[in-house]
C-alpha positions in Angstrom: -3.8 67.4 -95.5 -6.0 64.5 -96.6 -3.2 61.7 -95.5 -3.0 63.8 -92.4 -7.0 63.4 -91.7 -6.9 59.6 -92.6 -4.2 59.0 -90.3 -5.7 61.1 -86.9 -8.8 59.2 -87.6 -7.2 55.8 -88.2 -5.5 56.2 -84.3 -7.3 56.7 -81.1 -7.4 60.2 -79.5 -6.0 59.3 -75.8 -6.7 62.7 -74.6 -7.8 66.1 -75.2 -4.4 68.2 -75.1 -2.9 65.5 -77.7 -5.4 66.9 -80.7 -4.3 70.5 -79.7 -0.5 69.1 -79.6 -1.5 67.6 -83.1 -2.8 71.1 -84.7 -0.2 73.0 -83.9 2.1 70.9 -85.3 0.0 70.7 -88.6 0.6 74.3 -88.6 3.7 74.4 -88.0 4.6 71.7 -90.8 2.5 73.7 -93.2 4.6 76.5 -92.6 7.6 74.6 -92.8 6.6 72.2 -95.6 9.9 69.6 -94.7 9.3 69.1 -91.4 5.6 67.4 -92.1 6.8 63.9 -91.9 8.9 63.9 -89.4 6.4 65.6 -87.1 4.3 62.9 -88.3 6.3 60.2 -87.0 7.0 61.3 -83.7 3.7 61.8 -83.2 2.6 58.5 -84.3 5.4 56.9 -81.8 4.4 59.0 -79.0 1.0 57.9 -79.6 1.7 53.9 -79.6 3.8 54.2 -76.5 0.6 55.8 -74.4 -1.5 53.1 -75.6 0.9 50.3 -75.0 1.5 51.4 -71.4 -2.3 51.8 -70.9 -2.8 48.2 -72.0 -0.1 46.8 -70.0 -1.3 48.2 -66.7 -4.7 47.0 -68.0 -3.5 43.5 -68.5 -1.6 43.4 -65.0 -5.0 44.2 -63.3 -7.0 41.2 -64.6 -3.6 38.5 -64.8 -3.6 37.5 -61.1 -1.8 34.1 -60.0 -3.8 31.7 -58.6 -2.1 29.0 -56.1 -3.9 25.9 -56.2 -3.6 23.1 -53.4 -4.4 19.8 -53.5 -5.7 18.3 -50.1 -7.0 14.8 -51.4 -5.7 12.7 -48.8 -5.8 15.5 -46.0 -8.6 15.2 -43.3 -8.3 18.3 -41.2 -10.7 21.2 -41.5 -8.5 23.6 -40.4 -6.0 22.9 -43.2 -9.0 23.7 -45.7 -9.8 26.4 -43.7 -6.4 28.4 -43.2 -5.5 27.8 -47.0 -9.2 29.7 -48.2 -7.7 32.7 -46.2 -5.0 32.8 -48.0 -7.1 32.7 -51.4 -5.9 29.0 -52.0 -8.1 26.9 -54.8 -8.2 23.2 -53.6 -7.4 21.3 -56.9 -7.4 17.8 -57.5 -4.5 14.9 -57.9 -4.4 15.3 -61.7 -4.3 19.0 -62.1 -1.2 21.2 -61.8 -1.3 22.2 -58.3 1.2 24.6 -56.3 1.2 22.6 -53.3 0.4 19.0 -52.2 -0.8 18.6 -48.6 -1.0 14.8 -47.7 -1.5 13.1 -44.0 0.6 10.1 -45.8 4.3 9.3 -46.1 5.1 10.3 -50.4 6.5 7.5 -52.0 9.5 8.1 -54.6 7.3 7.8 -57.7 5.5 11.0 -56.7 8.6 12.9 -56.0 9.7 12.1 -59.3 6.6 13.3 -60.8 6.8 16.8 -59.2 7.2 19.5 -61.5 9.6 22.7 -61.3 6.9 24.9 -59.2 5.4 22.0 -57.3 5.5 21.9 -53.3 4.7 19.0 -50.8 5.0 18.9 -47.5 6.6 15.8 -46.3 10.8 14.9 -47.0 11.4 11.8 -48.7 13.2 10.0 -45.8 12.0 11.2 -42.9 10.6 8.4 -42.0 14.1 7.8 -40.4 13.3 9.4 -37.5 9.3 9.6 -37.7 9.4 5.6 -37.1 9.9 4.4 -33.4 12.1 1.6 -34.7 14.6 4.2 -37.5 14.6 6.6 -34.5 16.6 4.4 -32.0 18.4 2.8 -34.5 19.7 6.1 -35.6 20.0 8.0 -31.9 21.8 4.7 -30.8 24.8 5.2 -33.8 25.0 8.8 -33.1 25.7 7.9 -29.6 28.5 5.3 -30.7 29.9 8.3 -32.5 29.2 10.9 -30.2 28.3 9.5 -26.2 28.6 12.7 -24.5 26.5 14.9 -27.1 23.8 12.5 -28.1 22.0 11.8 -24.0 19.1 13.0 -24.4 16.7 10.0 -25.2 16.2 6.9 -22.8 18.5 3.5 -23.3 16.4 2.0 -26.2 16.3 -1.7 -27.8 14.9 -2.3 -31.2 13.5 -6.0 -31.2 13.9 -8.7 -32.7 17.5 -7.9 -33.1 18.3 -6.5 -29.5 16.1 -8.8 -27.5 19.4 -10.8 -26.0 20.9 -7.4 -24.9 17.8 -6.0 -23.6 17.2 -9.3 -21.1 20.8 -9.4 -20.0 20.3 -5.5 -18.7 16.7 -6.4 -17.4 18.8 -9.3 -15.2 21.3 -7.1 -14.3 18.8 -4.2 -13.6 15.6 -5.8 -11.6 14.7 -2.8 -10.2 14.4 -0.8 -14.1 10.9 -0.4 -15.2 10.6 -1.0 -19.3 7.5 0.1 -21.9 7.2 -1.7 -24.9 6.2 0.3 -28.0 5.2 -0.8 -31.5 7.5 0.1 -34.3 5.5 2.0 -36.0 2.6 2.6 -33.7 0.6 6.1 -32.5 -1.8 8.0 -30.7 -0.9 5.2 -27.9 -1.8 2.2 -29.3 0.1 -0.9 -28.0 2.2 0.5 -25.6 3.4 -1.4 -22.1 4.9 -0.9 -19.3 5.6 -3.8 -17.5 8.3 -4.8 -15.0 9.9 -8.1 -16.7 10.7 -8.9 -20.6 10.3 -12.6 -20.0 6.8 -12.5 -21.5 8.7 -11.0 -25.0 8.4 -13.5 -27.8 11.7 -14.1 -30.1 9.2 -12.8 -32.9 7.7 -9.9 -31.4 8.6 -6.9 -33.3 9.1 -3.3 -31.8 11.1 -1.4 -29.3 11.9 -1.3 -25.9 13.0 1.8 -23.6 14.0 2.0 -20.1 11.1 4.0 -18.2 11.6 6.9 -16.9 10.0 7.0 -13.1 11.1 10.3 -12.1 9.7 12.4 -14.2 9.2 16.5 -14.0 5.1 16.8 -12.1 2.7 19.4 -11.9 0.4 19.5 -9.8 1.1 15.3 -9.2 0.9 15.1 -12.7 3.0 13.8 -16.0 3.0 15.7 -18.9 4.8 16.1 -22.4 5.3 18.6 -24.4 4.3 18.7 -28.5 6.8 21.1 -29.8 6.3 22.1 -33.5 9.1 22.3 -35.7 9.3 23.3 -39.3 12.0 22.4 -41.9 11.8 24.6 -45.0 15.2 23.1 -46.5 17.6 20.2 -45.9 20.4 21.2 -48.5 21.1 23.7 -46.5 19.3 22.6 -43.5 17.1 25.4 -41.9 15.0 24.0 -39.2 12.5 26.5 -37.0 10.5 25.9 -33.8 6.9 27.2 -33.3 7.0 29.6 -30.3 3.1 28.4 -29.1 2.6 24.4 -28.7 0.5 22.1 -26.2 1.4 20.9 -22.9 -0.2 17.1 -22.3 -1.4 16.2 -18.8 -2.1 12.4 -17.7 -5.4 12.4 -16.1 -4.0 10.0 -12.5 -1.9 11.6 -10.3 1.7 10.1 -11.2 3.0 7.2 -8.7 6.1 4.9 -9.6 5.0 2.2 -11.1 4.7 -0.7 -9.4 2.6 -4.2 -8.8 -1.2 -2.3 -8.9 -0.6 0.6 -11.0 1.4 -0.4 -14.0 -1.5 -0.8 -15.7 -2.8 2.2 -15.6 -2.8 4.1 -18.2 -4.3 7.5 -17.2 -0.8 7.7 -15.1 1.8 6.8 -17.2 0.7 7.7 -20.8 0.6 11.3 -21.5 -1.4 10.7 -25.2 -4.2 13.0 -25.9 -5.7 9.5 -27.8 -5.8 8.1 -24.7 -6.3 10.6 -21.7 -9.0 11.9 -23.5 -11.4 9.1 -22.6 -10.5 9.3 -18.9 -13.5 10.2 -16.6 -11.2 12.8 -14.7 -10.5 14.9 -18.2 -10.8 18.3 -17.6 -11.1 20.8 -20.5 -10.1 23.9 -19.2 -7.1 25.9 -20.7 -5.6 27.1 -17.5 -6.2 24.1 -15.5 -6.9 20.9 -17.7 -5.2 18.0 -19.7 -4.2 20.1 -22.0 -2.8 23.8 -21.5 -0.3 26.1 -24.1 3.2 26.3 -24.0 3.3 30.1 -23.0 1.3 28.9 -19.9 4.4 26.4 -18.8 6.8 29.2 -19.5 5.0 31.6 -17.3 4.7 28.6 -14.5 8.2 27.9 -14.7 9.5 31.4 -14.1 7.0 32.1 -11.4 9.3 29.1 -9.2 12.4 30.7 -10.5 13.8 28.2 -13.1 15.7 29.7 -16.0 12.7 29.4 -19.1 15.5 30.8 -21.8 18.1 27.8 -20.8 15.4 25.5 -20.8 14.4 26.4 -24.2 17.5 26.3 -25.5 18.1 22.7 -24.2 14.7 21.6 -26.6 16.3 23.7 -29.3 19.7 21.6 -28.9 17.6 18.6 -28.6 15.6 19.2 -31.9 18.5 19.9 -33.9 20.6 17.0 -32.9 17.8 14.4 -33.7 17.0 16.5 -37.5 21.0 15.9 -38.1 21.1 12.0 -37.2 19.1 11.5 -40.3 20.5 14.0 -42.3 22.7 12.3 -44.9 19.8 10.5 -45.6 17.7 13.4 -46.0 20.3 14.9 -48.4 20.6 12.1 -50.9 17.1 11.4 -51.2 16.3 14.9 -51.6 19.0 15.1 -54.6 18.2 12.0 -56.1 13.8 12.6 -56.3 14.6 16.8 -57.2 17.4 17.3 -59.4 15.9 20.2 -61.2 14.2 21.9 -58.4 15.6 25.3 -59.2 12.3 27.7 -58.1 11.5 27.2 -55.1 12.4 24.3 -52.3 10.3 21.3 -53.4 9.9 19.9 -49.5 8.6 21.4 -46.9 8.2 19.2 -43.4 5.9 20.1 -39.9 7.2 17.8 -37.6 5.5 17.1 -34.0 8.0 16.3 -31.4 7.3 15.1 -28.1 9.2 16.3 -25.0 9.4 14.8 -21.4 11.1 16.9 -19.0 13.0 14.5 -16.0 13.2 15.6 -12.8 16.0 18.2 -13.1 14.1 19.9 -16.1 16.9 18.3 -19.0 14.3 17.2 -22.1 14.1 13.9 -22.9 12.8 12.8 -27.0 10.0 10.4 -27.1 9.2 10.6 -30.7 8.7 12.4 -33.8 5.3 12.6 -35.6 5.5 13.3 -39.0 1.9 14.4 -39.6 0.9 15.7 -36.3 -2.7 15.8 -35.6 -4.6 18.9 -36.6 -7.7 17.8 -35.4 -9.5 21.2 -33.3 -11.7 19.7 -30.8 -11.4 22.1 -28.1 -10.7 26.5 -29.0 -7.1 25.6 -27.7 -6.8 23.5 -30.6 -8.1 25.7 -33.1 -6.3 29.0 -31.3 -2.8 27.2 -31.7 -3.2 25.4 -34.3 -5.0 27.7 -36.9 -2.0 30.3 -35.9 0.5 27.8 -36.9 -0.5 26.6 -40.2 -1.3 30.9 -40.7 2.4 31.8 -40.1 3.9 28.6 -42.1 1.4 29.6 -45.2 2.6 32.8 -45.1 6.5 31.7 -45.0 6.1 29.2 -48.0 5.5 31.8 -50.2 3.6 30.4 -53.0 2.5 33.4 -54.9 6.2 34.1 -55.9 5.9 31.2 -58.4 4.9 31.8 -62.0 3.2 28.8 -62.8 2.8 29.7 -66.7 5.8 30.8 -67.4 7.6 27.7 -65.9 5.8 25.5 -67.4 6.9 27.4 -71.4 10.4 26.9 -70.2 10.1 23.2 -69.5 8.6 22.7 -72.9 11.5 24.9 -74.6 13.7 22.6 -72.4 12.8 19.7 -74.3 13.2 20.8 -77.3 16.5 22.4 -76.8 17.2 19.0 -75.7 16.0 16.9 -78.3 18.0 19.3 -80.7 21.2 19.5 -78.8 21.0 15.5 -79.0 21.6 15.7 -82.2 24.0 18.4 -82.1 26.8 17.0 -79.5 28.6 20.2 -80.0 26.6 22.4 -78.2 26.8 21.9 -73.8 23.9 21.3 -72.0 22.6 24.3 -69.9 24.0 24.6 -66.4 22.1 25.9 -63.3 23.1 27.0 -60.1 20.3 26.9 -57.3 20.2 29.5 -55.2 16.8 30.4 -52.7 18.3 33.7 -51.5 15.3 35.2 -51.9 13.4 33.0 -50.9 15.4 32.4 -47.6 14.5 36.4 -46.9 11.3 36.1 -47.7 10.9 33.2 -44.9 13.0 35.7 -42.3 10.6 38.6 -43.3 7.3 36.4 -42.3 8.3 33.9 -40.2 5.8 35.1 -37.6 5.6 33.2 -34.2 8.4 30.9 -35.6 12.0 31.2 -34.4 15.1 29.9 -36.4 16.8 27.8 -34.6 19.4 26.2 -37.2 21.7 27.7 -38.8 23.0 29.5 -35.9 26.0 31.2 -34.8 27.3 27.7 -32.9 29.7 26.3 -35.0 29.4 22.7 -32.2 27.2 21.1 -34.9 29.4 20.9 -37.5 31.2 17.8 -36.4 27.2 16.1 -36.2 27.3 16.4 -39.9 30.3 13.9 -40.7 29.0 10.5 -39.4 31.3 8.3 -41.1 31.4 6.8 -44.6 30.8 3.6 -43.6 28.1 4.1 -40.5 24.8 4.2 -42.9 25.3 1.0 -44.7 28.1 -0.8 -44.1 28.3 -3.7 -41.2 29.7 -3.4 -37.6 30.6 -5.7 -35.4 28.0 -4.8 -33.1 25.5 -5.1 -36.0 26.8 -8.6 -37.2 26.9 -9.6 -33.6 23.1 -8.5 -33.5 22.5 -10.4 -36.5 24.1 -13.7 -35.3 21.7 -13.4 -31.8 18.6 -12.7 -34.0 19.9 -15.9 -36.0 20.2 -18.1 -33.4 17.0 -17.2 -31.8 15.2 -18.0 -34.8 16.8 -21.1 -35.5 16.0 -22.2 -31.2 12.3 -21.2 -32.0 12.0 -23.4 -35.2 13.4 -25.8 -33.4 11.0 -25.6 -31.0 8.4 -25.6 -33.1 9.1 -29.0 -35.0 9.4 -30.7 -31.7 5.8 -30.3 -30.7 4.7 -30.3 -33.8 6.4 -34.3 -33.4 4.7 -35.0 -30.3 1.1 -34.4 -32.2 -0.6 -37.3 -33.1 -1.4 -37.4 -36.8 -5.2 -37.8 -37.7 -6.9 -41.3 -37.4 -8.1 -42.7 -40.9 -11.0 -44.3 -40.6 -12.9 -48.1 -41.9 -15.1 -46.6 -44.7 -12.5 -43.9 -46.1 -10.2 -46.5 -46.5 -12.8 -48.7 -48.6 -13.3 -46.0 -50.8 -10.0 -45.4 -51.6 -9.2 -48.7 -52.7 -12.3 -48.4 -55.2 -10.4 -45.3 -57.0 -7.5 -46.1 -59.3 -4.3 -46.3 -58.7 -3.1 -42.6 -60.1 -5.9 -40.8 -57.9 -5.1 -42.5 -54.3 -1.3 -41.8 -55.1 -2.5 -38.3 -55.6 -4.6 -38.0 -52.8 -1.6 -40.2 -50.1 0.8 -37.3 -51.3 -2.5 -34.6 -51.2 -2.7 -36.3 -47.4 1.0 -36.8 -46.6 1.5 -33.1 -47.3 -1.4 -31.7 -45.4 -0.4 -34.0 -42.3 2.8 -33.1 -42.3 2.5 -29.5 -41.7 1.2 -29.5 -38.2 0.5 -25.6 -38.6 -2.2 -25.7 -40.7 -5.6 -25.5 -39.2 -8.1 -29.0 -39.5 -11.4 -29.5 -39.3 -12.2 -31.0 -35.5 -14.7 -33.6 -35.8 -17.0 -34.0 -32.5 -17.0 -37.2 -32.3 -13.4 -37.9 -32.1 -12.6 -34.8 -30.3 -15.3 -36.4 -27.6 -13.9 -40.2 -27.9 -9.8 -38.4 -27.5 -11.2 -36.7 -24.3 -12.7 -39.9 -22.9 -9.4 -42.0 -23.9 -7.4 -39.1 -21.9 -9.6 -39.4 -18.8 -9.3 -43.1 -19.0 -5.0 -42.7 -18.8 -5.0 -40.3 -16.2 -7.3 -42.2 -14.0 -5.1 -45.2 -14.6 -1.7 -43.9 -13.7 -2.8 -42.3 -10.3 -5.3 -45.4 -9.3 -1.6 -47.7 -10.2 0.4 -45.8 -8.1 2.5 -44.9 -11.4 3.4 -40.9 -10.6 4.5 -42.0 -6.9 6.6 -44.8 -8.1 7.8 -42.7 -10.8 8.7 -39.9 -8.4 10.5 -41.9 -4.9 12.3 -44.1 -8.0 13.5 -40.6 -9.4 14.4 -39.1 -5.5 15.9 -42.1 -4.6 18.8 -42.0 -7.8 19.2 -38.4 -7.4 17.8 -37.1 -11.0 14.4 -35.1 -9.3 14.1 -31.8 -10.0 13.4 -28.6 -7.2 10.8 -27.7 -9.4 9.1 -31.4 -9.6 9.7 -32.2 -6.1 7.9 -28.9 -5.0 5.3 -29.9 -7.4 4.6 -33.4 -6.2 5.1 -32.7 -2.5 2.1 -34.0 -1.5 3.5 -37.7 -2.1 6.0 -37.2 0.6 3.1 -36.0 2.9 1.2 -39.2 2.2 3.9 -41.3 2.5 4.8 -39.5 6.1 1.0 -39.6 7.3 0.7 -43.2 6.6 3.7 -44.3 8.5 2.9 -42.0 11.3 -0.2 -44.4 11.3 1.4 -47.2 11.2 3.6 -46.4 14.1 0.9 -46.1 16.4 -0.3 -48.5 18.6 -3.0 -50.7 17.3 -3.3 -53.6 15.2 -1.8 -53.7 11.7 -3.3 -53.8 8.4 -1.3 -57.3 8.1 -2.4 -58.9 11.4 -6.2 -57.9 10.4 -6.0 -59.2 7.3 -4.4 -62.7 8.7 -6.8 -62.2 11.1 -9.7 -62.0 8.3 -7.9 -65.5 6.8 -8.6 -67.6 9.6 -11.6 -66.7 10.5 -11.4 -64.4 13.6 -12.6 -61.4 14.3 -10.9 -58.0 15.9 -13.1 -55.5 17.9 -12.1 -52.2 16.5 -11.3 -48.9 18.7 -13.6 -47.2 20.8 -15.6 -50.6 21.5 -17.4 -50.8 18.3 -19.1 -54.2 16.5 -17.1 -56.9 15.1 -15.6 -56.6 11.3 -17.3 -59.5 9.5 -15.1 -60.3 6.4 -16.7 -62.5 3.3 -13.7 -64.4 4.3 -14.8 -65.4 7.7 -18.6 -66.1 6.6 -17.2 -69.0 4.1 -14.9 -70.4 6.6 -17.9 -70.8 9.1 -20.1 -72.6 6.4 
């Protein structure tokens, strides 16, 4: 009975009816005598597994995962602000964070450094169709491949390479408007419309797209569309589009561009950057610059158009630009994430821009890679805030267990190390499959909409673009090539013949005096130091004011002595007369014809000539001018009466 008291003290009493359980059976093992130690053990089990299960449920309670984000190179508010919702800790660049949110394009190296549960929101090589330039260059081979499928963005040149095709079609095509765009420009900046390309240097860089002057108005006005889409995976690709987005008025009633309004901005550029310092910008939600998506669909079927064709157009659109870059999607993607086997280590919100022609088909202007997030009006913050809310809630980064992840990398390595030296044993194999995570995206997806995959099967022949299309050369890429070439090599040209025709600068008296008191070694050095500085006629040199004044005097001087000499006239009825003048000179020196036809129209009328008056003048005699005016007394006359 004493080992029995030691042990009921030794354990913790869990509840009142287990010391009455316990008594009983201490009288019934006294009674029994055999059965004591049994009894005791199943007592003492039934005991431990109460506690443990007490424990554990204590244990769950206080052991909650935290998701960390870092946001050290994000500049939106709202970002900061929808992830504290969420109960998101905002982490640093050197801690283990969940997700990375950055406004930049990721370089490889920090792909590579991603660990197993690590997120960030941007694909390595997207930049394929976020660039102006990687756009056209890969919606122009998808239209090689497929013409009748890929019409949907305007006839686009990427420059320097196309500039000899893009002024053969402006020849051909006078009455095409153009706008120049920089490569890898936004918000606006640098972009032209103009009516010629004759004023595009060989060594501009950018692109080129035919305009498009009939546009779909409302009200009078141009607009675009800023559709966001969401890609949560690219092997396989799942691609959704935002059901709530912004509609982008110009703040000038639209007119085809012409002479006076090309110009103008506020007409033909649709960019918030820009239209936002209009004087005519109007803030309101139902009537302003900028209005929601929903409100355009409600517009559109009150004058009858078909909004669910029309949508599914844009859808068509979207996924056909996503698949151009694709394969390049897919290999990057395996080659920075080989052991991604969680969770999806990319994530990309894309902002696409719509135009809508005249007969409602959509048109791409370009995809935004980090679309701004700024929330200056409540429109903003209304659709934007319930955007980055539904594609939080889709990521799902609670399901990751950060701790545990991180034990089986380290176990990894040792395994590793170990089966190094063992060659017998096979590494691990893993299969990746985000099942479950693909449900959990369906189950929260919110105001998003998948749009890809789909039940079309049309897109699977987008996906095979050729072995050699990405890489390998083409004849219309070597022809490009030998054009860009020969445009360079004209320009050079160019170059070295005016840089000939400038006169190399004057030496003067004293320099020369004190370079023949240096050595011999030093004014070598300082000829070749000279030689070499002259001979690069790009360089800049210091102007001196006095000879720049004594070269302006000495070029005044010339030009008064070739037209005071007659020289230019000569030079041009010499030239006329054997047939080698140019239209363009001869329209330029007209006015030596008119001379020429003015003074023999003098000479022709009655009168004396300049030759009799001057003989006249010789021997002393006088002539009464016109209109009976005093004699002409010559110096001549005066010495020939002394």
């Amino acid at each position: 009975m004493e080992h029995g008291n030691r042990s009921k003290e030794s354990l913790p009493v869990i509840a009142n009816s287990d010391s009455s359980d316990d008594s009983s059976d201490l009288e019934r093992a006294s009674e029994n005598g055999d059965g004591f130690i049994q009894t005791s053990k199943k007592r003492l089990s039934k005991q431990n597994s109460k506690l443990s299960i007490g424990i554990g449920q204590k244990i769950r309670r206080k052991k909650k995962r935290t998701v960390t984000l870092c946001l050290a190179n994000c500049r939106y508010d709202v970002i900061r602000k929808t992830s504290s919702k969420f109960g998101y800790k905002e982490v640093g660049e050197g801690e283990n964070w969940n997700m990375y949110w950055t406004d930049l394009s990721i370089t490889i190296e920090r792909c590579k450094e991603m660990k197993r549960f690590q997120k960030i929101n941007h694909f390595p090589g997207m930049l394929e169709i976020c660039r102006k330039d990687l756009l056209a260059r890969n919606l122009n081979r998808m239209v090689r491949l497929f013409p009748k499928d890929y019409n949907f963005f305007p006839k686009t040149w990427c420059f320097p390479a196309d500039l000899g095709e893009a002024l053969t079609y402006s020849r051909l095509k006078k009455n095409k408007t153009f706008i120049l765009k920089p490569d890898a420009g936004s918000q606006g900046r640098g972009i032209i419309v103009t009516k010629t390309l004759k004023d595009v240097r060989p060594c501009d860089r950018g692109i080129c797209q035919v305009y498009l002057n009939r546009p779909f108005l409302i009200d009078g006005y141009k607009f675009d569309l800023r559709v966001y889409t969401l890609i949560t995976s690219c092997d396989p690709l799942r691609i959704y589009v935002f059901r709530e987005g912004l509609v982008r008025f110009a703040t000038s009633r639209y007119k085809e561009p012409n002479g006076v309004n090309i110009s103008n901005v506020f007409m033909h550029l649709t960019n918030y950057a820009v239209n936002k310092h209009s004087r005519t910008y109007n803030l309101d939600t139902e009537a302003g610059s900028k209005r929601k998506i929903s409100w355009l669909n409600n517009y559109l079927h009150t004058l009858g158009h078909d909004v669910d064709h029309l949508w599914a157009k844009i859808d068509d659109v979207i996924i056909k630009t996503i698949i151009s870059a694709w394969p390049i999607l897919k290999h990057s993607y395996a080659a920075c994430f080989p052991n991604h086997d969680v969770i999806p280590a990319c994530c990309e919100l894309l902002g696409i821009d719509i135009i809508l022609d005249r007969r409602l088909n959509p048109q791409i202007l370009e995809v935004n890679h980090s679309p701004s997030f700024h929330t200056d009006t409540p429109l903003d913050l209304e659709v934007k805030e319930s955007l980055l809310s539904d594609m939080f809630s889709m990521l799902n980064l609670e399901q990751c267990d950060k701790k545990k992840i991180m034990r089986e990398d380290r176990k990894r390595v040792r395994e590793r190390l170990l089966h190094g030296l063992n060659k017998d044993v096979p590494p691990p194999t893993e299969v990746k499959c985000f099942a479950e995570y693909y449900k959990h995206e369906m189950m929260h997806k919110g105001g998003f909409r998948l749009v890809y995959p789909c039940n079309s099967t049309e897109y699977i022949k987008f996906f095979d673009q050729g072995q050699g299309s990405l890489y390998c050369d083409t004849a219309a890429s070597r022809a490009r090539e030998a054009a860009q070439n020969a445009m360079r090599d004209e320009m050079l040209l160019k170059a070295k013949l005016e840089a000939s025709k400038r006169v190399s600068p004057i030496i003067k008296g004293p320099q020369k005096r004190n370079d023949q008191l240096l050595p011999r070694t030093s004014s070598k050095i300082s000829h070749q130091f000279s030689s070499a500085r002259t001979s690069c006629s790009f360089e800049p040199q210091m102007i001196v004011e006095a000879e720049e004044r004594d070269r302006l005097q000495r070029l005044a001087q010339r030009d008064y002595l070739i037209r005071s000499q007659g020289i230019l006239e000569h030079v041009y009825f010499s030239m006329k007369q054997n047939g080698t003048l140019r239209q363009q000179d001869q329209r330029k020196f007209a006015i030596f014809e008119k001379i020429r036809s003015a003074s023999e129209s003098i000479v022709s009328k009655k009168g004396p000539a300049i030759t009799d008056l001057l003989e006249g003048m010789r021997n002393g005699t006088t002539t009464q001018e016109p209109n009976n005016r005093r004699n002409f007394i010559t110096p001549w006359s005066v010495t020939n009466k002394s």
